[in-house]
N, C-alpha and C positions, 0 to 999 in steps of 0.2 A: 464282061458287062452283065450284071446282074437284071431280071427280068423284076420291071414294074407291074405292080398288083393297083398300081393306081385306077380308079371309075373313070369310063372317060365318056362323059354325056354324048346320047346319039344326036343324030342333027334334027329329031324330030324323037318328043319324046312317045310312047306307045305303051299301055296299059299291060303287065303281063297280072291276071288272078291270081289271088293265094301268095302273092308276094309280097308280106307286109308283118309278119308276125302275129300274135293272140289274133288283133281285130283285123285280120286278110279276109276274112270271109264276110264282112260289111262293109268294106271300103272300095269304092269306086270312082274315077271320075266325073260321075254323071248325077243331077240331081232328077225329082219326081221318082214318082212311086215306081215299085217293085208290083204291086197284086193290087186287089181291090178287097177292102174291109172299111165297114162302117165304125166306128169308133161310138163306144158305149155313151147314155147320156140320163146319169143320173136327176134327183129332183131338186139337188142344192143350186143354189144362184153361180157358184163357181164351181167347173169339172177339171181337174186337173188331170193333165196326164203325162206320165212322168215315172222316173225311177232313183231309187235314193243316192245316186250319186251326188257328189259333192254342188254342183248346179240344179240337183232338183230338193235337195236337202234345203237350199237356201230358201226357197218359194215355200215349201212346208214348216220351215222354220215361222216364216212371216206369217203366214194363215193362222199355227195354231197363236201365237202372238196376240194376232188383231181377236181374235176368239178368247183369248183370257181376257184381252181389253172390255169385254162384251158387247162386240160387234157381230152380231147373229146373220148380217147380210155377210160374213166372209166364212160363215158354211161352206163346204166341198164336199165333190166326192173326187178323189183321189184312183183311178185307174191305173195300171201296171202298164208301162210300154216296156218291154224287153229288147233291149236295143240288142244285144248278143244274140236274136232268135231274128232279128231285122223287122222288129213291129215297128218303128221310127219311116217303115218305107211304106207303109202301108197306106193306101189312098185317104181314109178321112185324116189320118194323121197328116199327113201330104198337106192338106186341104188348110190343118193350122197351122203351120210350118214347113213353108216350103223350104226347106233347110234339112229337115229332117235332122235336129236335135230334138234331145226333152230339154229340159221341160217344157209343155203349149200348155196353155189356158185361155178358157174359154168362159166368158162370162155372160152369161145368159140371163142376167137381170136387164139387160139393155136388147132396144129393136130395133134393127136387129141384134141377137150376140153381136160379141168384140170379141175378135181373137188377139191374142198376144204370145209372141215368142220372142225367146231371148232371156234368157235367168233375170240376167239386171232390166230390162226393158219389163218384166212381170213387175219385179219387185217394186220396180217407180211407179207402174199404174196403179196397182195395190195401196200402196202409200197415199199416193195421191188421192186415191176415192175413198179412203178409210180417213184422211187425216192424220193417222199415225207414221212416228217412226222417220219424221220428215223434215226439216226446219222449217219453221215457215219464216225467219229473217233471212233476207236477201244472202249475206256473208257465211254465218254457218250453213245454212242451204246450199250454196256454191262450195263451199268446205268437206258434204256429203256427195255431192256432186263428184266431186274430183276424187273420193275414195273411192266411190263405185264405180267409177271409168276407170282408176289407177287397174282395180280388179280384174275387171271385164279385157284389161289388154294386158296384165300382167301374168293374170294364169295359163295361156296358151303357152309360157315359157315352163311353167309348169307341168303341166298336162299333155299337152302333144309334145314338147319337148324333152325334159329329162326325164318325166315318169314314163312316155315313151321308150326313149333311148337307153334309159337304166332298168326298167322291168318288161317293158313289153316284146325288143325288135327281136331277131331271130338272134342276132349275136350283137357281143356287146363290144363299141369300139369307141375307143379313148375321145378321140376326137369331139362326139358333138355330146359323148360324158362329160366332159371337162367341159365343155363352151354354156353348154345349159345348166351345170351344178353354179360356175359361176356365177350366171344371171341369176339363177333364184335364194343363193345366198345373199347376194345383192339388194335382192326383192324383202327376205329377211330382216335385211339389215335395215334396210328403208320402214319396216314395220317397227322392230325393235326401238328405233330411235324416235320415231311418234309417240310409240307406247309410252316410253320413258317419261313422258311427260304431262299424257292424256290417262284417264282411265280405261274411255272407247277411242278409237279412229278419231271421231270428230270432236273430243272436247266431255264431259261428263255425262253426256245421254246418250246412249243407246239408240240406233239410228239403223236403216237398213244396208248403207257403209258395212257393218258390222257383220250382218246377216250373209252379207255379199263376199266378205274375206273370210270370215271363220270356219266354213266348209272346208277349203279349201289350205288355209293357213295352219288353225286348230287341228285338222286331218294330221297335218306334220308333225304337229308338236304332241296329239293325244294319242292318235289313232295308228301311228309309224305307218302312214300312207305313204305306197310300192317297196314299204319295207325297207325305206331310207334313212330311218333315225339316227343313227349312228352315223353312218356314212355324211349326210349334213350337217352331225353335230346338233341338234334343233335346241340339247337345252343351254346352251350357250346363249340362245336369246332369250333373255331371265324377263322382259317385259312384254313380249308374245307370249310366254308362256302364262305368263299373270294371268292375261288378258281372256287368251283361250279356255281358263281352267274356270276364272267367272263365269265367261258366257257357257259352258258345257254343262252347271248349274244350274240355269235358268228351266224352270219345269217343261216353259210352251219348245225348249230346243228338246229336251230331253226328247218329249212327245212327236216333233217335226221329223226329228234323224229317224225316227222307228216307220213313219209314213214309207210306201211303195220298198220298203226293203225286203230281199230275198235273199240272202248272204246273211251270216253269223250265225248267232245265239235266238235257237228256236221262237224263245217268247220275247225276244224283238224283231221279229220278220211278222211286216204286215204288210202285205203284197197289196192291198186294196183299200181306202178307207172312207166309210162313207155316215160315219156317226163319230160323235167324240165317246162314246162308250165301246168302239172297236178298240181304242187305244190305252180301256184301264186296264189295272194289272189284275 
């Protein structure tokens, strides 16, 4: 009789550290803070603080946006959280987000501040008090609605799942490869066949729907984000690609992707931003 390698869950599960691959050294069961730190607080109406990952990419994408629109109250200053160093557990960070994700914003044109966390829960407050990027008829409105929720539960398939399981864990096993490559070709494919028909997500404008998928979808198809392109096949979807190649164009994204980045190409790393002349070339 041959010996089973199969996991066999304990009757009570129990935390061991260090046991999770790359991100083991910031994962825990437990939320609230880690240390006490006061979190910086520039002179713009909005402090963003956050890192250009694909969920904080979105929010800067929006801001410089509403700033070509020339909306002067959606000024920032942009702060670096380095989640890899565990600034995310840090008490005032704590204090916007008890979650301990980025990106948090903090809007201090109101008394008191509002805080907001949550990528897509920023973006709709954003929208909302700018006006822009929004429907205002009931139907496409509900239309943008349902792209940015599709998002907001589609990427965890994403992200903690196959970009997990395919580049992160310690080893790699078929299993929840294959279960999560499915889903998210799935999720592809749900893109592609909208696209086929739309310009944007919701119809011929530009929407924060838009802002909300293309970090994260565009990453696949431009950027061969966890270094998947092949292995997904990405350009087999010819109307995601369309789609992402447009918005990648747009000057306010060009400028948003380059906000709190520290990774790549020196003279696109701007860990901080607190004027739109940190961001010329």
């Amino acid at each position: 009789m041959s010996e089973s390698n199969e996991y066999v869950p304990p009757k009570v599960w129990t935390w061991e550290p260090g046991n999770g691959g790359r991100f083991a050294n910031i994962n825990r069961p437990i939320a609230g803070a880690t240390h006490d730190h006061t979190l910086p607080r520039g002179e713009h109406p909005l402090q963003l603080y956050s890192l250009a990952t694909p969920n904080g990419v979105k929010v800067t994408v929006l801001l410089e946006e509403l700033l070509a629109l020339g909306h002067q109250g959606a000024e920032y200053d942009a702060w670096l959280i380095n989640i890899l160093e565990g600034d995310q557990f840090g008490s005032g960070f704590v204090e916007i987000n008890p979650n301990s994700k980025i990106p948090a914003l903090l809007d201090c044109s109101t008394d008191p501040a509002t805080r907001v966390f949550e990528s897509g829960a920023i973006l709709l407050y954003l929208a909302e008090k700018f006006g822009e990027f929004l429907p205002e008829d009931a139907g496409p409105r509900a239309e943008c609605f349902s792209w940015l929720f599709w998002q907001m539960g589609s990427v965890p398939y994403l992200g903690g799942g196959f970009g997990h399981f395919y580049a992160y864990a310690p080893e790699k096993l078929e299993y929840p490869i294959n279960r999560f490559t499915m889903e998210v070709k799935r999720q592809l494919d749900v893109l592609d066949r909208n696209l086929a028909e739309r310009r944007f997500l919701c119809g011929d404008h530009y929407t924060i729907a838009d802002m909300a998928n293309w970090p994260w979808y565009g990453g696949l198809m431009l950027d061969n984000l966890y270094e998947s392109k092949e292995f997904l096949d990405v350009d087999s979807y010819v109307h995601v690609n369309r789609w992402a190649r447009e918005i990648a164009e747009r000057p306010a994204v060009l400028r948003g992707r380059r906000v709190n980045r520290v990774w790549g190409d020196e003279e696109k790393r701007h860990p901080e931003r607190h004027s739109a002349q940190d961001l010329d070339e």
